[in-house]
N, C-alpha and C positions, 0 to 999 in steps of 0.2 A: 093673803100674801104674808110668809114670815116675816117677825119684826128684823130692822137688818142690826148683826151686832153692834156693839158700843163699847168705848175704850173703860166704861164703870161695869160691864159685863168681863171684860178681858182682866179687869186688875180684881174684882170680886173673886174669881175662878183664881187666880195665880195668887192672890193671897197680900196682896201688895196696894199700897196707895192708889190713886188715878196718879197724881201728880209723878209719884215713881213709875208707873206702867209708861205713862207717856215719854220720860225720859228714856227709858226702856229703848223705846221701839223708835226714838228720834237717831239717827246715825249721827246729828250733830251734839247729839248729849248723852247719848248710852253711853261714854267714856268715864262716867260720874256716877254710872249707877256698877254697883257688883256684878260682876261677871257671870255667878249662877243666878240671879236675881235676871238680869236679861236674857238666858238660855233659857229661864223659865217662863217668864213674859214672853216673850219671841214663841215659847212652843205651845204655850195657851191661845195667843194669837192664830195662830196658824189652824189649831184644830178647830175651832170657834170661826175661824173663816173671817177673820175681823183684818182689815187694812186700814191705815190714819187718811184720813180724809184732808187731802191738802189745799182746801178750802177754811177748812175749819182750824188747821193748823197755821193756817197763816193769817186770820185772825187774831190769834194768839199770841205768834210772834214776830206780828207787823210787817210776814211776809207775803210772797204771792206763788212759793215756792217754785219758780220758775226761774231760767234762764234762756238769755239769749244767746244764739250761734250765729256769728253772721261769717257769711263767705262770697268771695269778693268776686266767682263767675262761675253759675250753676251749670256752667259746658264742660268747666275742666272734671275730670273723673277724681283727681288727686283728691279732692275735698269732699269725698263721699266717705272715705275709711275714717276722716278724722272726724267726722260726724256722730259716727258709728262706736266709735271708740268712746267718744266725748257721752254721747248719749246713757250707755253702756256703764257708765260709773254716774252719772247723773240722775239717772232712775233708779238706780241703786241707793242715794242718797234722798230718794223722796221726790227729787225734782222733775217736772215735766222741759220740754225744751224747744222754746221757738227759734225760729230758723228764717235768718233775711239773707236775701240775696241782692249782694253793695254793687253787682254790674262795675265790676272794676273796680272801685275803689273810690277814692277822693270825696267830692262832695255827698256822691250816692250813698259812699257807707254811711258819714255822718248823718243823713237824713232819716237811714235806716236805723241806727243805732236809736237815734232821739226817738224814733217810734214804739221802739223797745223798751226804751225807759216809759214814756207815756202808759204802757202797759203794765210799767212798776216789775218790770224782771229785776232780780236779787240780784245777779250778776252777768259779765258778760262774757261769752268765747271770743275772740276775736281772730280770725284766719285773715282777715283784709288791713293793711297798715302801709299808708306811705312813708316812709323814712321819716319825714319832717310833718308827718300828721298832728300840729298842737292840740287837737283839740280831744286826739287821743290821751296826751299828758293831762288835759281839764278832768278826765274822769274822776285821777285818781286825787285830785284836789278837793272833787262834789263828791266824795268819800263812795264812790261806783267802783266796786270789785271787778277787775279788769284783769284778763292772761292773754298775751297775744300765740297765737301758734302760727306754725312757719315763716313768718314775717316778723319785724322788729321795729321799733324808731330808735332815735338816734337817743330819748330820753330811758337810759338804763331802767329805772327806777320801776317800770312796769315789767312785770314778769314774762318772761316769752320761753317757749317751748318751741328749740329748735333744732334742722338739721347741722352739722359739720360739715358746713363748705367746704373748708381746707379741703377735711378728712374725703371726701365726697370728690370733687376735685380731683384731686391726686390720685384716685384711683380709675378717673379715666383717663387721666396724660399719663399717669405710670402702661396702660395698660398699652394703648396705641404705640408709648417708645418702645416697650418689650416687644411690638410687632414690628419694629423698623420703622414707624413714622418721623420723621423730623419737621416737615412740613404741614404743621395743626393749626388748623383756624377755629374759630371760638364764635357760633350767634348766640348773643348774652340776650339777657333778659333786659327790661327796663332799668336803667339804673336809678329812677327813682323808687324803686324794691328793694328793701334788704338783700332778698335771694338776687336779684340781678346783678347789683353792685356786688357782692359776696364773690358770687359764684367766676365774677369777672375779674375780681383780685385774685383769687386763688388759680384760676386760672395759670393767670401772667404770671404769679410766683413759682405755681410748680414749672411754669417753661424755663423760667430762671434755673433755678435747682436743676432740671433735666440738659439746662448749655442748649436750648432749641433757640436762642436767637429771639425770646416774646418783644412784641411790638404793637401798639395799635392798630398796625396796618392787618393786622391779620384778625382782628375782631370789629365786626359788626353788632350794632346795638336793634334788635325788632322792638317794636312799638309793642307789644304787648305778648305773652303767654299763649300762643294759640298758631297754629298751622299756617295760616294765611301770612302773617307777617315773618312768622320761620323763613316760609317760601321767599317771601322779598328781601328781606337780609341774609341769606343764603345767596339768591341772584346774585347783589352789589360784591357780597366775600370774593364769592368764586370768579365773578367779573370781573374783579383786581389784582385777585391773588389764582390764575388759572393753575399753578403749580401744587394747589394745597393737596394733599393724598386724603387728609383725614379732618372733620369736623367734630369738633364738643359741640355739644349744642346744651344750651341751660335748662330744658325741661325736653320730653318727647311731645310734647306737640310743635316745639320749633325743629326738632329734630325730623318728624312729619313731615315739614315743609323745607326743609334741608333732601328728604327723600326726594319729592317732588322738582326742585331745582335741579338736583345734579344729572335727575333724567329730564327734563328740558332741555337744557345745556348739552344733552348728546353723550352723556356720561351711565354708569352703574356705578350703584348703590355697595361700599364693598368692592367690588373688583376694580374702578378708580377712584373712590371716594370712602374711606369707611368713616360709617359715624357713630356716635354716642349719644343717648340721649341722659334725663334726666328725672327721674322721680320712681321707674317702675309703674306705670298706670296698667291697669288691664289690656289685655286683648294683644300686647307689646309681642309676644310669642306666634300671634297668628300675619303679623306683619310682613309684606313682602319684602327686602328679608328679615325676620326676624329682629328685634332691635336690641344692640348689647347698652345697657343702661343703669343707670347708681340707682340702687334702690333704698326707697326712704321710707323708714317706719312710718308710715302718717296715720296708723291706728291705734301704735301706743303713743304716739302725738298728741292724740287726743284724747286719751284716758289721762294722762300725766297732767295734759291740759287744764281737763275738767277736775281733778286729783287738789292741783294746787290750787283752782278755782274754788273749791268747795274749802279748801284750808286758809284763805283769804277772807272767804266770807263769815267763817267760823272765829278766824282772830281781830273783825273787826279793820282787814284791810288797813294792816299798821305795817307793810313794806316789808315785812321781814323774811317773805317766799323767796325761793332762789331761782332765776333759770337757771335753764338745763338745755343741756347740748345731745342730740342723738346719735349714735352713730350708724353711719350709711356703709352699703355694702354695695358690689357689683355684681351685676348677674351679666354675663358673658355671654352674646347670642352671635346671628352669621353676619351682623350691618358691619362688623371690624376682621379684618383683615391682613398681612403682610401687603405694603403696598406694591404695585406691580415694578416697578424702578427698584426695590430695596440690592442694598450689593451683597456683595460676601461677606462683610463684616458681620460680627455677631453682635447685635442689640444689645443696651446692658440690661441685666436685668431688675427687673423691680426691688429683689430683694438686696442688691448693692447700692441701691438709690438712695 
């Protein structure tokens, strides 16, 4: 069996220190070495067949090169792109990347999270956060490199990679009044969620701006991110408010069970009810009908994520990352419609709004 290379074989060959080669080929410290000094290393490396052994590297710098991703329900699809993205600049920087699944969130995550640590991961992703989760704010006191993505707490001070509710928002009440809607009901998310609370203030603000008359009577809260609760907070909406033409719903899997409701109730999807969903998850295109929904980058979510992760861990996690706000788009499918009531008048349009 050939011997396998060595980092005193790659820096012999390129002409260079070890202790240089190694900075070389470290993504957290090639910045210190000369730029043709690591195009050379890097291309000795490569033909020599030689990779850094991150075993051996984290010996050395008291790491385990490893990070944790936790995500808060391995059902929803959304938390697959940000994975993937996250991953994707992660192994790029040396690291491998373990993955918990928080079942929701609250106690679960933290259990999963301390497991992670037990394992001595460098740093964390975090997709799962309850507004008031303290003991998310503990990380960054036990000096744990910590980024949250699509979610937030109420404690600034940890960095979070997220979407633009507003911006998100507004462009599905812009898009429904451009169709004659006046009558919009809202199934929010959990408001102990950043995105639930979020997406339910922007709501209510763009109905303000749009003169719809917002109220709480026309928003219902589901118990959680998923179809089945969609379905029963949809029920109670529609069961109070029979007049509504057109639902937001704060992710498409409430929008799902917004589907499911309005034909219970004896209704179409669209032709008496149009809806909106929320995030763009797959397969939204093959949906009976098709579903018009705000689409959320949550692949460069998680590059950006793991981006400012890996620059936290590099500066010794001294607060000084910034979030970042994404912004969302709309992809317009058949679930929204003019509703069947609408009069002669002409809608305003979005771009007078």
């Amino acid at each position: 069996m050939p011997e396998r290379t060595t980092l005193k074989d790659v820096a012999r060959e390129a002409g260079v220190h070890v202790s240089t080669a190694s900075r070389a080929l470290n993504p957290l410290t090639r910045s210190v070495v000369n730029p043709e000094t690591v195009e050379r290393v890097t291309s000795v490396a490569r033909r020599l067949g030689y990779s850094p052994h991150p075993l051996a590297r984290g010996l050395r710098t008291n790491q385990t090169m490893s990070v944790g991703v936790v995500i808060p329900d391995v059902e929803n699809p959304l938390f697959g792109p940000i994975i993937a993205g996250a991953e994707s600049v992660l192994m790029e920087g040396g690291y491998s990347v373990l993955i918990g699944n928080a079942e929701r969130g609250g106690v679960d995550a933290e259990a999963v999270v301390s497991n992670l640590l037990d394992h001595r991961v460098d740093g964390l992703l975090l997709a799962t956060a309850g507004r008031s989760d303290k003991w998310i704010s503990d990380l960054a006191r036990r000096g744990v490199p910590a980024v949250l993505v699509n979610r937030t707490i109420e404690d600034t001070s940890i960095p979070a990679i997220l979407c633009d509710e507003h911006a998100g928002m507004g462009l599905a009440v812009q898009h429904l009044a451009g169709l004659g809607h006046r009558r919009i009901g809202h199934v929010a998310g959990p408001g102990s969620l950043s995105t639930g609370l979020f997406r339910r203030q922007a709501f209510l603000t763009w109905m303000r701006i749009l003169e719809l008359g917002p109220s709480d009577d026309v928003v219902t809260e589901a118990a959680w991110f998923q179809v089945e609760p969609g379905y029963e907070a949809a029920i109670e909406l529609l069961q109070r408010q029979p007049d509504l033409t057109a639902i937001v719903a704060a992710n498409d899997l409430l929008a799902l069970g917004c589907y499911r409701a309005i034909r219970e109730l004896g209704g179409e999807v669209a032709v008496d009810v149009s809806v909106t969903g929320y995030n763009d998850i797959p397969l939204l295109d093959m949906m009976q009908p098709p579903m018009t929904t705000v689409r959320v980058p949550y692949r460069q979510m998680g590059t950006h994520g793991a981006a400012t992760l890996l620059d936290l861990m590099g500066q010794g996690n001294d607060g000084t990352t910034a979030s970042i706000k994404l912004t969302p788009t709309l992809v317009v499918r058949s679930s929204t419609r003019p509703p069947r009531s609408q009069s002669s008048r002409e809608p305003p349009a979005p771009s007078d709004i």
